[in-house]
Backbone bond lengths (Angstrom), bond angles and torsions (degrees), N, CA, C in turn:
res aa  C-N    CA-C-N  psi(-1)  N-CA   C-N-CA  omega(-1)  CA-C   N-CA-C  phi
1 X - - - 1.471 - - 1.519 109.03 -
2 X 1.107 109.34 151.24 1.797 119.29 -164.54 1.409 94.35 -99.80
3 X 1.788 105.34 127.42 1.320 110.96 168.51 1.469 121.28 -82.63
4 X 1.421 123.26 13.02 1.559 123.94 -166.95 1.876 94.96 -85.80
5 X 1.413 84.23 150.47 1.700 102.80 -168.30 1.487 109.89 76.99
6 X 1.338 135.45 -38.02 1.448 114.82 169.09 1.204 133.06 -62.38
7 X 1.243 140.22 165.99 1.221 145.20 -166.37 1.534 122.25 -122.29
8 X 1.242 147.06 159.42 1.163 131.68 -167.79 1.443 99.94 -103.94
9 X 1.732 110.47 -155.15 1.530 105.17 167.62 1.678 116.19 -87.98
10 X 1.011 104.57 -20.59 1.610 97.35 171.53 1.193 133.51 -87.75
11 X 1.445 100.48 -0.39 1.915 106.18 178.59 1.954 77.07 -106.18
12 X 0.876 162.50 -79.62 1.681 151.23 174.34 1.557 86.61 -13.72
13 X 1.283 135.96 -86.96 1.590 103.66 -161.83 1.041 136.29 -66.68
14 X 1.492 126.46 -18.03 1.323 134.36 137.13 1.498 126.71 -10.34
15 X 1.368 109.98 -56.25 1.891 141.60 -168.30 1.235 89.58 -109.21
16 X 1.121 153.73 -17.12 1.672 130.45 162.52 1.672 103.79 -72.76
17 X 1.664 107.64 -47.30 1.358 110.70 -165.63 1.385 99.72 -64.72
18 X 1.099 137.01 -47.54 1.822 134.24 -172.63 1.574 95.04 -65.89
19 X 1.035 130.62 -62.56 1.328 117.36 158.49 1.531 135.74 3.49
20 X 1.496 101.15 -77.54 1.430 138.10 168.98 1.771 102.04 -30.46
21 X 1.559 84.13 -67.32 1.499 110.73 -170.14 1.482 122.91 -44.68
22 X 1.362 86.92 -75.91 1.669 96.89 161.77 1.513 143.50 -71.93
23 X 1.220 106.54 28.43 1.745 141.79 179.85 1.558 87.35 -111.99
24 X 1.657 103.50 -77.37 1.721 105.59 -162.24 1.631 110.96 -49.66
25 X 1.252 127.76 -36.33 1.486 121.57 170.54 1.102 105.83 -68.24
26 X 1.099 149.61 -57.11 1.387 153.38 -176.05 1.482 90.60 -37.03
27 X 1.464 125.41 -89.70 1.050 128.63 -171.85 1.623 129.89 -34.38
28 X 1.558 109.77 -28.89 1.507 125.04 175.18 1.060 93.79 -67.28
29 X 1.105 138.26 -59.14 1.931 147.17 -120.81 1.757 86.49 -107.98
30 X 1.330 145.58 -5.17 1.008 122.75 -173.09 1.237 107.03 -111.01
31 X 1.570 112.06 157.20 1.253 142.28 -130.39 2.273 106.22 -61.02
32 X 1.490 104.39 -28.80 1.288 105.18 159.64 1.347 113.27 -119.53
33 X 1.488 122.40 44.62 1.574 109.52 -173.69 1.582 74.98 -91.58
34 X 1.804 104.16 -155.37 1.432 124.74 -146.62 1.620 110.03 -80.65
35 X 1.625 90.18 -22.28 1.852 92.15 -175.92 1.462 124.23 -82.37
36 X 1.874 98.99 0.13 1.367 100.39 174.75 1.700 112.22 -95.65
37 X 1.517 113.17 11.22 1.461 105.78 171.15 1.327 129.83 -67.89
38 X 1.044 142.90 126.44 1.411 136.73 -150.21 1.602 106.32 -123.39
39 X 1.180 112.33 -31.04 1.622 118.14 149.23 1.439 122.33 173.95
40 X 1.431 109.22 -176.84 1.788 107.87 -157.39 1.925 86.23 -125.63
41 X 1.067 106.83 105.60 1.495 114.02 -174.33 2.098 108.43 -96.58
42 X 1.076 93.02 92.80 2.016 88.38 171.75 1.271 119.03 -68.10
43 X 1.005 112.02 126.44 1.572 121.94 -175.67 1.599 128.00 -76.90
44 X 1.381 110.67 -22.40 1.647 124.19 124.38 1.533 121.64 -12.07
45 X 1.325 106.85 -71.65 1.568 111.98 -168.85 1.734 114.43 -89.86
46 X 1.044 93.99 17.38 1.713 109.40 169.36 1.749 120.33 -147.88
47 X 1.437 102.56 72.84 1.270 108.66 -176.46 1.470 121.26 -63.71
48 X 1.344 113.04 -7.66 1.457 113.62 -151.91 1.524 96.72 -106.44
49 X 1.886 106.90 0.61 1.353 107.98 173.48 1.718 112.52 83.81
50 X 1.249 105.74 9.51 1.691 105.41 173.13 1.607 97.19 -128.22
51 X 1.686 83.79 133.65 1.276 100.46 -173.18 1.973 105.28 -116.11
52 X 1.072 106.75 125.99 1.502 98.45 176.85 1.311 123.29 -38.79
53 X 1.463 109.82 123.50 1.576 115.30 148.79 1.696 86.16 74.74
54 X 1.363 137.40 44.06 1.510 133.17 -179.98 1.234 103.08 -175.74
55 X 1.645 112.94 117.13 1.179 131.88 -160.11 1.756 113.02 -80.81
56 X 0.922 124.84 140.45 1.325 132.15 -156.28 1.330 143.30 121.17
57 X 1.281 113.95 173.50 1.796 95.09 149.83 1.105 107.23 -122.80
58 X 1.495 126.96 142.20 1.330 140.98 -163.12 1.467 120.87 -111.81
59 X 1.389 136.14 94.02 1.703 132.90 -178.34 1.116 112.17 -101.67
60 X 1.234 116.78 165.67 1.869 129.92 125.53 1.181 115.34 -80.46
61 X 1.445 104.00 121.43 1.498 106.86 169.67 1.746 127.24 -61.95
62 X 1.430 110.53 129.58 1.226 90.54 168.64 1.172 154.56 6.09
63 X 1.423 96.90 -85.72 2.310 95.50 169.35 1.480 107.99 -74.97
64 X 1.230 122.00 24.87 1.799 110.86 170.23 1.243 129.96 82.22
65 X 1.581 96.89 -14.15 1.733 109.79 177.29 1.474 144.20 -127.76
66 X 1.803 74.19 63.31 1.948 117.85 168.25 1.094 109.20 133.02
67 X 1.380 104.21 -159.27 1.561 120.28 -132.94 2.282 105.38 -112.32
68 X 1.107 120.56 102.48 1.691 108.44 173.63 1.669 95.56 -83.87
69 X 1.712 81.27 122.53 1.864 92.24 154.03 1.090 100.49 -109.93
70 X 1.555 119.47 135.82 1.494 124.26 134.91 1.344 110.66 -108.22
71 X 1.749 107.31 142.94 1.508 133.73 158.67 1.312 128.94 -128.87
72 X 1.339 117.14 -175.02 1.504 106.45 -154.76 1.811 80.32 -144.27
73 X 1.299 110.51 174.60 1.847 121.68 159.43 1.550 99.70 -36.50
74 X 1.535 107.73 -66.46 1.840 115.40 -137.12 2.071 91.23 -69.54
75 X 1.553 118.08 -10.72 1.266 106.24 -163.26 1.627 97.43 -65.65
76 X 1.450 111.69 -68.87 1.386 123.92 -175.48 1.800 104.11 113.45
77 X 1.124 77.40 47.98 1.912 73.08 -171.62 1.793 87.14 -103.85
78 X 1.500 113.91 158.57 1.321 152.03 156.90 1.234 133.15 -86.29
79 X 0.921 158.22 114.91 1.562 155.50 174.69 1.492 127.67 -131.84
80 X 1.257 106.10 86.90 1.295 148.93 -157.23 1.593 116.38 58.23
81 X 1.353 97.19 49.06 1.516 99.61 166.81 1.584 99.13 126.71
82 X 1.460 102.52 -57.05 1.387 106.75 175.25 1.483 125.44 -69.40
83 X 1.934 101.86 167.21 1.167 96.76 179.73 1.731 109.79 -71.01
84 X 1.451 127.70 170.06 1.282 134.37 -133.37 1.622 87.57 -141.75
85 X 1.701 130.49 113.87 1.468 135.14 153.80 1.176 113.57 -130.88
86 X 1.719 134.43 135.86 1.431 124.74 136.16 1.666 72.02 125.68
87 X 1.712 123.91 -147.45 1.394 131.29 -143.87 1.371 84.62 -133.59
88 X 1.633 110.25 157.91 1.730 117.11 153.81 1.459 94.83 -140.30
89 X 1.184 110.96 -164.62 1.468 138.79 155.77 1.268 116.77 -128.85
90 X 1.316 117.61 145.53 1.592 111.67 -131.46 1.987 86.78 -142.61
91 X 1.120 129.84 110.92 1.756 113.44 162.97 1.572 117.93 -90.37
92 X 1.580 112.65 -176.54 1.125 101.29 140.30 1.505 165.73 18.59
93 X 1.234 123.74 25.24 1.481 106.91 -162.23 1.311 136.38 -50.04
94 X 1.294 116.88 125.91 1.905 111.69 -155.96 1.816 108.54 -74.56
95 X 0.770 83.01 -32.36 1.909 93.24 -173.41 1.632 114.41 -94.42
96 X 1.288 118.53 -158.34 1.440 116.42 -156.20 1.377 94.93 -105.55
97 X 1.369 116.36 -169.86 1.498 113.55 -167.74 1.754 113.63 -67.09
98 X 1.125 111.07 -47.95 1.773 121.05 175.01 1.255 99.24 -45.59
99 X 1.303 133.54 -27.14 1.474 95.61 175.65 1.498 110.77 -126.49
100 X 1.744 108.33 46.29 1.365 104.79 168.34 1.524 123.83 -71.62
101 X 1.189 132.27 157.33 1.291 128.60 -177.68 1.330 122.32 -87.06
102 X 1.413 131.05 -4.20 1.374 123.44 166.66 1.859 96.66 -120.68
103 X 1.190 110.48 149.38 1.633 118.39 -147.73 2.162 85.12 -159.04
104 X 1.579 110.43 146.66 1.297 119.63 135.95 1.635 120.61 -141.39
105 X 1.246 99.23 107.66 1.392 96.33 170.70 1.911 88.48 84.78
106 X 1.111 117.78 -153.67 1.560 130.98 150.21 1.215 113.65 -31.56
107 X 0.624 138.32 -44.58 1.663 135.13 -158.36 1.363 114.11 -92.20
108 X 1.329 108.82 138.27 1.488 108.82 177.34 1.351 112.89 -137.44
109 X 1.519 113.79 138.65 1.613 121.43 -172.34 1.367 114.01 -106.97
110 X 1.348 123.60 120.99 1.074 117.06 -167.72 1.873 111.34 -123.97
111 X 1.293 86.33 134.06 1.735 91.53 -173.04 1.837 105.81 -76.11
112 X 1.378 117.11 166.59 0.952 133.29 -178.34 1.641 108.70 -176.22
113 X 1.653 91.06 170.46 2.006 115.99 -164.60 0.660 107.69 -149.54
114 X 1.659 125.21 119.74 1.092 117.82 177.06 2.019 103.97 -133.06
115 X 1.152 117.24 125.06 1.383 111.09 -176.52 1.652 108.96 57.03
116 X 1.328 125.37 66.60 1.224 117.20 -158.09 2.045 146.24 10.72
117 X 1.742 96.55 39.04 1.271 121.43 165.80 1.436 117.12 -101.18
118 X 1.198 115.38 148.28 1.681 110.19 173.21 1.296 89.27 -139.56
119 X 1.924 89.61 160.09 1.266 118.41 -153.87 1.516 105.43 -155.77
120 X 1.486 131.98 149.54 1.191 132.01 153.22 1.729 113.26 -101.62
121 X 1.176 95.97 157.32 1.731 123.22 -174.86 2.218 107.48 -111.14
122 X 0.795 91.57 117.16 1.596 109.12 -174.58 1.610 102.19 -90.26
123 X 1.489 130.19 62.36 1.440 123.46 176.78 1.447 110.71 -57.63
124 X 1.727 135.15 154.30 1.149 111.58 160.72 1.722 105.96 -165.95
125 X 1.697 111.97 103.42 1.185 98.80 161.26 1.256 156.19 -10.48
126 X 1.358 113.79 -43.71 1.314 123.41 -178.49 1.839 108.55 -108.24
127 X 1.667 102.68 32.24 1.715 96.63 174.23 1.209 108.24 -65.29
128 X 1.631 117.98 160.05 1.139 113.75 160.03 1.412 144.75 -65.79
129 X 1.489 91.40 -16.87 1.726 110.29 176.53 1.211 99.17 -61.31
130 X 1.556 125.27 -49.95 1.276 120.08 -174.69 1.499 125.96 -70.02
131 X 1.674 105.46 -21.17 1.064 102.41 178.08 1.598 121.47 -79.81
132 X 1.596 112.40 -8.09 1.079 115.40 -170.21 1.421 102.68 -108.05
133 X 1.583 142.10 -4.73 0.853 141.89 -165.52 1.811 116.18 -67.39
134 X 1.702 118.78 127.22 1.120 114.64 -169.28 1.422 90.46 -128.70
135 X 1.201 151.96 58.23 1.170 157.22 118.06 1.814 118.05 122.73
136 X 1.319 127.58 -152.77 1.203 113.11 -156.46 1.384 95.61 -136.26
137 X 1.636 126.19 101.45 1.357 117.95 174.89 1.374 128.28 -79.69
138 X 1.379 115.37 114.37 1.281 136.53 -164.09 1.526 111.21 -146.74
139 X 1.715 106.54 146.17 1.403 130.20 -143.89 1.299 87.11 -91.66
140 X 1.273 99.07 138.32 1.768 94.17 174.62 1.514 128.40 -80.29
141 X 1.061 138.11 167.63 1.448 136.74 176.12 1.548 126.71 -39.66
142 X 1.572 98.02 121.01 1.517 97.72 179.14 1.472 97.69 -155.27
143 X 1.546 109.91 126.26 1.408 138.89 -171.97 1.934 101.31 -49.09
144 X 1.279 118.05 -41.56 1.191 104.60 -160.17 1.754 100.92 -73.23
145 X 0.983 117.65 -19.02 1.713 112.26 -171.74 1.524 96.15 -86.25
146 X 1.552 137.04 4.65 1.207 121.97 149.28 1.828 136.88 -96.90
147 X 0.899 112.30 93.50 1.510 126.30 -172.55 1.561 132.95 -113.81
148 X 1.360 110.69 150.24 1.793 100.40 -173.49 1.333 98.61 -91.37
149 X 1.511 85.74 169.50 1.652 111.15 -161.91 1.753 100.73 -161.96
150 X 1.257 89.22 152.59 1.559 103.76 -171.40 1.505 82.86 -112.20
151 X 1.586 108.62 141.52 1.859 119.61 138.79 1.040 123.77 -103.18
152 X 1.386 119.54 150.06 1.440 130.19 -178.85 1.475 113.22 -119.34
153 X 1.128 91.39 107.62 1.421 94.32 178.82 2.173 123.32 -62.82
154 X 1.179 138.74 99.08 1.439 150.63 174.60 1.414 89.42 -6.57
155 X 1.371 126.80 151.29 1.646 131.53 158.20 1.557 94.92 -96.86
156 X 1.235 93.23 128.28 1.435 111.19 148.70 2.142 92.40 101.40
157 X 1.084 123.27 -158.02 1.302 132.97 -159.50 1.847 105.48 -61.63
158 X 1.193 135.33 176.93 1.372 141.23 138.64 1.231 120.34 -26.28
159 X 1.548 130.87 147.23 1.413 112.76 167.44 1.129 119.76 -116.70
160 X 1.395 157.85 156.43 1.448 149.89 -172.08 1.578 112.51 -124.72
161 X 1.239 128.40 95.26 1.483 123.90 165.18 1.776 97.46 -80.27
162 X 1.524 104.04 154.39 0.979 110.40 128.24 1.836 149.83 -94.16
163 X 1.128 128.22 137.69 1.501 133.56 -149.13 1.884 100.06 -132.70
164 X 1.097 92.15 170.61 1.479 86.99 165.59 1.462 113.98 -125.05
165 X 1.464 118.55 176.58 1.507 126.66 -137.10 1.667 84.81 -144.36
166 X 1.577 89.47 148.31 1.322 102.33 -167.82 1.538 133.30 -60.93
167 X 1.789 97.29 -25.17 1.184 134.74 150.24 1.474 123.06 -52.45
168 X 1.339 124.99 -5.80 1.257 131.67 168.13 1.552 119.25 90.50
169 X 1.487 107.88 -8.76 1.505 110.18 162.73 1.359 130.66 -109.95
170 X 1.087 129.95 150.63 1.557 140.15 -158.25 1.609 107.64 -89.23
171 X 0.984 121.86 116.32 1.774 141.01 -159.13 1.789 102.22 -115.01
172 X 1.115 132.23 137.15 1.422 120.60 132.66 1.658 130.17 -38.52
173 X 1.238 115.70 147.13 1.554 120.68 -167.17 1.256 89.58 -132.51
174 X 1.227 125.57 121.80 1.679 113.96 160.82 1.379 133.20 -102.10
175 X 1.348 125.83 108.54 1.374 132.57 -172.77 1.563 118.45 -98.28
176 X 1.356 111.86 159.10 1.262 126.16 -165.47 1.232 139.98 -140.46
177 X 1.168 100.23 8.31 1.430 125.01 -174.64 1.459 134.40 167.23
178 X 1.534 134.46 159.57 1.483 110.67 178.05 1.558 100.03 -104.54
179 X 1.146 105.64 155.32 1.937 127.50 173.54 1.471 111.48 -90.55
180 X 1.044 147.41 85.37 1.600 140.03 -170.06 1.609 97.07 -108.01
181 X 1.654 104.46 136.39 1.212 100.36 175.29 1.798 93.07 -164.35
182 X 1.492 123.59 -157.28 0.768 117.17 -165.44 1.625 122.42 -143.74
183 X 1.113 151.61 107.75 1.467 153.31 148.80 1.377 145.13 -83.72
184 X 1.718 96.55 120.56 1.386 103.67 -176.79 1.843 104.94 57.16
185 X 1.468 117.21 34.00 1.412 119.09 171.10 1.678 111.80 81.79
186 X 1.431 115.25 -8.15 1.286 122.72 168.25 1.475 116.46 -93.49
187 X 1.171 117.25 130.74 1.620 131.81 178.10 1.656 114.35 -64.09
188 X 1.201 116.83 140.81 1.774 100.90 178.16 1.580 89.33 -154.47
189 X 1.503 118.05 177.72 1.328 126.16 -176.97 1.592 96.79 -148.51
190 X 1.705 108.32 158.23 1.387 97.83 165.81 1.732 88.98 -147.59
191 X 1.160 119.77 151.17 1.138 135.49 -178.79 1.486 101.81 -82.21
192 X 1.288 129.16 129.42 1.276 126.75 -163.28 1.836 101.72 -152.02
193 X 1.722 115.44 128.93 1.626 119.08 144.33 1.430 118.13 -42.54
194 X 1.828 96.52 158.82 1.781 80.96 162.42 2.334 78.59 -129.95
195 X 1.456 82.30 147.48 1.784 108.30 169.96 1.705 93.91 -55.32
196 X 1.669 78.02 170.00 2.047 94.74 177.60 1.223 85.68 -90.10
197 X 1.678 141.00 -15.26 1.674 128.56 166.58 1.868 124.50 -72.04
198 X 1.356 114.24 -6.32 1.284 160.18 -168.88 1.813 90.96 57.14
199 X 0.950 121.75 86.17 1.357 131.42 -179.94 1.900 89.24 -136.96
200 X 1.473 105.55 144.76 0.984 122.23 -171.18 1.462 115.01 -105.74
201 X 1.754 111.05 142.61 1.527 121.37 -171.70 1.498 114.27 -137.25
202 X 1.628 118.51 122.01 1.001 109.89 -159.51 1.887 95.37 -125.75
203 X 1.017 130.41 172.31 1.444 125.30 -167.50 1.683 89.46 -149.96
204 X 1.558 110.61 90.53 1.515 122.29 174.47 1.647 120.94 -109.14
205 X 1.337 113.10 169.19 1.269 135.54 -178.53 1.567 117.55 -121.29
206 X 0.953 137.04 151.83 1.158 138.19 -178.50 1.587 104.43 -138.20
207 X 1.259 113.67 173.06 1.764 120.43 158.37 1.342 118.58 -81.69
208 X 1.796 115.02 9.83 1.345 98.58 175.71 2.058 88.21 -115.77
209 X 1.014 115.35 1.72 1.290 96.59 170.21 1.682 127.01 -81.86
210 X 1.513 97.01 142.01 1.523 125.41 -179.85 1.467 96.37 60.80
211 X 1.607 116.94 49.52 1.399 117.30 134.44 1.851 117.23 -102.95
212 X 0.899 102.35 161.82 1.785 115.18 176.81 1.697 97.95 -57.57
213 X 1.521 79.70 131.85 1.999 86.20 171.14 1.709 104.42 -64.49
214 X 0.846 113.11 -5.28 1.621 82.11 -179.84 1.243 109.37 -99.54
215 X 1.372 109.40 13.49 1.924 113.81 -170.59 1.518 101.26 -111.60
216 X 1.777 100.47 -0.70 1.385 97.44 -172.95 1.314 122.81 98.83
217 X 1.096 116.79 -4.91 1.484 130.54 167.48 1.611 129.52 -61.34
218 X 0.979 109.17 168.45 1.563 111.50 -176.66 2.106 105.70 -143.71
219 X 1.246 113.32 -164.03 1.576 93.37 -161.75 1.621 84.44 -95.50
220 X 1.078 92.21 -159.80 1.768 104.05 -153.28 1.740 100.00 -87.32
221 X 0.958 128.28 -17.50 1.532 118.83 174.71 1.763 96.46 -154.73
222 X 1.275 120.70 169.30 1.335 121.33 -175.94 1.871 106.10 -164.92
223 X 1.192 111.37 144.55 1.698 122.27 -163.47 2.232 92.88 -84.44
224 X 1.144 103.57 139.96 1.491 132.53 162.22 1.655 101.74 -98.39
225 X 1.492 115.60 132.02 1.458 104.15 163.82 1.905 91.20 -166.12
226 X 1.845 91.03 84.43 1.324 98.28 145.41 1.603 139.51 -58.71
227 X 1.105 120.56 172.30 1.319 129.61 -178.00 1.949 111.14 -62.24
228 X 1.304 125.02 -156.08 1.255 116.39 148.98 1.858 115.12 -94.26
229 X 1.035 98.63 157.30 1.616 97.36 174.02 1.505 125.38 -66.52
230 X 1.096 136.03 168.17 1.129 128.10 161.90 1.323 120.30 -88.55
231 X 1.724 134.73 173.55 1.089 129.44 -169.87 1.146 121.17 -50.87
232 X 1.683 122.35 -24.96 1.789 124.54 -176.83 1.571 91.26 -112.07
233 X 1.402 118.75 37.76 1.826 99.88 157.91 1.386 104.35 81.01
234 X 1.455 141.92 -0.72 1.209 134.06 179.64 1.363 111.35 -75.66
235 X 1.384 132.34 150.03 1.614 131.64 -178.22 1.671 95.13 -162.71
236 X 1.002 112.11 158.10 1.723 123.54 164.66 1.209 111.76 -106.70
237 X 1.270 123.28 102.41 1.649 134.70 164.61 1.523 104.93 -65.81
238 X 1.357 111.63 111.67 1.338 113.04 -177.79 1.783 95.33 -130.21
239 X 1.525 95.84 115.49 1.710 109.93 177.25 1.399 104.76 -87.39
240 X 0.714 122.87 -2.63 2.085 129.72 158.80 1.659 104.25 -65.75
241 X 0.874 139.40 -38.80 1.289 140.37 147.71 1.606 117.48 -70.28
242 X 0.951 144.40 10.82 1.221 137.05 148.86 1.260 133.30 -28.80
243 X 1.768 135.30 87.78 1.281 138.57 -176.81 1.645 136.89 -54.68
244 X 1.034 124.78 131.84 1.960 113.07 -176.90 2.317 72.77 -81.54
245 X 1.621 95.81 152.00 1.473 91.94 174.04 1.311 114.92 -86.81
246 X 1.441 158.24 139.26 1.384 153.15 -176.87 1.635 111.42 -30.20
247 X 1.274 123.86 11.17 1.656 130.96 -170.14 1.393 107.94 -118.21
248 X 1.821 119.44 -23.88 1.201 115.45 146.90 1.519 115.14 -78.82
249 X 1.224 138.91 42.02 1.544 132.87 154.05 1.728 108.57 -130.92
250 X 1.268 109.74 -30.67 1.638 119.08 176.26 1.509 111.19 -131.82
251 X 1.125 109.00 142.48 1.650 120.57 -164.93 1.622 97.09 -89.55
252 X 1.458 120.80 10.58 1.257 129.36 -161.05 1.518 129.32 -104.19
253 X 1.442 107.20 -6.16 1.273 130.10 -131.35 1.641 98.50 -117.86
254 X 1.524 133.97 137.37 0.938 115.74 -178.25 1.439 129.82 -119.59
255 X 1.652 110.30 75.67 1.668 131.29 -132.89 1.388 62.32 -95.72
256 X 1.611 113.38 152.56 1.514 155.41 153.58 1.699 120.29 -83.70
257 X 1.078 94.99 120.46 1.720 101.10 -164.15 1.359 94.10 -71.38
258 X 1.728 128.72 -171.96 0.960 133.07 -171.42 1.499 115.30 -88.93
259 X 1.138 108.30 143.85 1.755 112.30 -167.35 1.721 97.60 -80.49
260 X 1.344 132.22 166.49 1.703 145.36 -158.80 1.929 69.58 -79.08
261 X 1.192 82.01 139.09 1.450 118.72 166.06 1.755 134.57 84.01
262 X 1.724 82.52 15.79 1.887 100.55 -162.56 1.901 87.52 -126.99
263 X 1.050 110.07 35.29 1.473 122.17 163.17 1.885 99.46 -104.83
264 X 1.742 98.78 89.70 1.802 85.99 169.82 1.615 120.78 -81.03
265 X 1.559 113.33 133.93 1.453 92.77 160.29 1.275 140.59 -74.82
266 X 1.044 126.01 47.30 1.740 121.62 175.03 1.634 101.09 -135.18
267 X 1.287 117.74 169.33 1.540 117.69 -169.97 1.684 81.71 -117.09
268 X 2.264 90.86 120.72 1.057 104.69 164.80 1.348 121.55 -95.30
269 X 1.376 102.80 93.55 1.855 103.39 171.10 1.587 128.30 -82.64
270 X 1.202 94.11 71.26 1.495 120.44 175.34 1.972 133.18 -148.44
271 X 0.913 85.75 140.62 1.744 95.72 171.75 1.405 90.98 84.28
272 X 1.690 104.49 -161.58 1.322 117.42 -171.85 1.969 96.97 -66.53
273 X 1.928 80.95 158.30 1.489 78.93 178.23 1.296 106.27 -151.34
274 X 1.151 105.45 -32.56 2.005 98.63 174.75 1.595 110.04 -136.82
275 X 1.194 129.83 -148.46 1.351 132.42 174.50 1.998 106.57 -132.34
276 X 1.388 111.18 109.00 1.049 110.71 -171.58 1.721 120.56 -24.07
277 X 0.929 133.31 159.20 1.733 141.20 175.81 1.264 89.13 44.16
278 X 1.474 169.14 17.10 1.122 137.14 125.78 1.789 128.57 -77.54
């Protein structure tokens, strides 16, 4: 049988990684991905129930667990599709912005909690981030930034540091295990979550973060999100997948810097790394 037209394994990761690639922009650039956030409003710092540039009036309910909207005709608010009068109580929204339940026009507001605070989310098609968005600069494929790695799962419960948030306040992070693997013959670890898919998430630093792209830099911290492990802890750390976190596309976003010990020393020149023209 004739091997012409097949491909080996390194031209397949080649075409998985462009793949990758051209999914993950897609996904930024669309109409509720991250660049249409327009802002993260705490409901704390607006007691009087007006929230900038968002029609309504906006609370915490009493016992702490969620959100009172009131609206009127002139707001133009929606609630779950429909038009929107009089008060609700509002939680959580489990899913992504498209399918939040209060909406005007395009726009969709989405509640959230974080450390028993609530907050609304200002999604919006027509942001400017989005309108200005020219794509996602990222290093192209190279075999050596993919390598195995064992996880270790923590004995005993979850652990919670606190870290700080891009937003400027300090959050719990919850970790779950260590990532050990290896570069260029040097050993490294990263403290890493595991997903409710048990796929793994790690929130790292490098020596090329928050230098200038033209020095070779990349942004100041960036997301790991291996697969799940296998039954003895095996996973492939592949830095060809390397994430910008949703805080390099919206200034809105409240990504968690890297927890003590997810500062690697070597400059990872791989995966995504900045946001084109910036």
């Amino acid at each position: 049988m004739s091997d012409e037209g097949q491909q080996g394994p390194a031209e397949d990761a080649v075409q998985e990684w462009k793949t990758w690639h051209a999914r993950r922009t897609e996904s930024v650039a669309a109409p509720y991905g991250p660049l249409a956030l327009r802002g993260t409003h705490w409901l704390q710092d607006h007691p009087e129930g007006l929230v900038p540039a968002i029609p309504g009036r906006w609370s915490t309910a009493s016992d702490g667990t969620g959100v009172v909207l009131g609206a009127t005709a002139d707001n133009g608010l929606t609630l779950d599709g429909r038009p929107f009068t009089g008060e609700v109580v509002l939680t959580a929204d489990p899913g992504g912005p498209d399918t939040a339940r209060i909406a005007r026009g395009d726009r969709r507001f989405v509640v959230l909690v974080r450390e028993g605070l609530w907050a609304v989310r200002d999604f919006d098609p027509a942001s400017d981030a989005r309108t200005r968005f020219r794509g996602i600069d990222a290093t192209p494929y190279a075999a050596r930034w993919s390598v195995p790695g064992r996880f270790t799962p923590y004995s005993g419960d979850r652990r919670t540091v606190r870290v700080e948030n891009a937003d400027g306040r300090s959050r719990g992070l919850g970790l779950d295990g260590e990532l050990a693997f290896s570069l260029d013959g040097r050993e490294h670890t990263l403290q890493a979550g595991v997903e409710a898919d048990g796929s793994l998430w790690a929130v790292f630093a490098d020596t090329t973060s928050g230098k200038a792209p033209e020095a070779g830099g990349s942004h100041r911290f960036r997301f790991l999100r291996p697969g799940p492990p296998d039954a003895e802890g095996r996973v492939t750390v592949d830095f060809n997948r390397a994430q910008l976190p949703p805080c390099a596309f919206a200034d809105h976003f409240l990504c968690p810097f890297p927890p003590p010990g997810n500062a690697l020393p070597v400059a990872v020149a791989a995966g995504e790394r900045n946001l084109l023209g910036r």
